[in-house]
N, C-alpha and C positions, 0 to 999 in steps of 0.2 A: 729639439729641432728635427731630428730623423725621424722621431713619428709623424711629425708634420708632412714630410714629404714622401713615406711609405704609401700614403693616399691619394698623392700626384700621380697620374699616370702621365706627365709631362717632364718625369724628372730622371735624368740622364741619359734624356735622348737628346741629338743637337735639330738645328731647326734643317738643318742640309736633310739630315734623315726625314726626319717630319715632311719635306718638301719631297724629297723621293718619292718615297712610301704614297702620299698622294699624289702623284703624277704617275708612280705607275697602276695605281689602284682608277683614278679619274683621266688620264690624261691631259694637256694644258685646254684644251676646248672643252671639255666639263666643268674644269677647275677655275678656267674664266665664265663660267654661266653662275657656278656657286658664288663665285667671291670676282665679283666687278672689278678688276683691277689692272690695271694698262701692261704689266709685267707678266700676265697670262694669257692676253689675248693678244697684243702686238707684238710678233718676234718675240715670243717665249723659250727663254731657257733657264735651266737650273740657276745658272751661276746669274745671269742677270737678276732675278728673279730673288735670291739670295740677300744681293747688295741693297734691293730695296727692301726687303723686310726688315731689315737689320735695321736700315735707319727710321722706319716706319713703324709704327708701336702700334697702331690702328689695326693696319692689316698683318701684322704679324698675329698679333690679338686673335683676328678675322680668321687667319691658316690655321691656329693653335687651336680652336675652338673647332673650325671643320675635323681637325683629325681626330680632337677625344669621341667626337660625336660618329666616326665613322670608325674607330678601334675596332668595334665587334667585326665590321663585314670584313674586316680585312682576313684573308689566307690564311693558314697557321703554316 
């Protein structure tokens, strides 16, 4: 099972982070042009933003998948 998830680069991070990390890399007006989604472009904030992902598997999906694809550009 731990080899399995050595290869995750999704793994022990939380999605708060994950959501941080692009929003301060994209801000919420990029982040709603990537990823269509009503919690990005209407009165965006972390914490709202949060509670939908959670219950939404689609566009969590949708955020998990922008970040592995955006990993490299981020800052060290």
């Amino acid at each position: 099972m731990e080899n399995k998830q050595q290869n995750n680069p999704l793994h022990g991070i939380t999605l708060q982070k994950i959501l941080e990390q692009l929003v301060d890399f994209y801000g919420f007006d990029t982040l709603g042009e990537l990823i269509k989604i009503k919690c990005f472009t209407d009165n965006p904030s972390i914490k709202s933003s949060l509670t939908f992902l959670r219950k939404t598997d689609w566009a969590r999906t949708k955020v998990e998948n922008l970040y592995v694809r955006t990993l490299k550009k981020f800052p060290k």
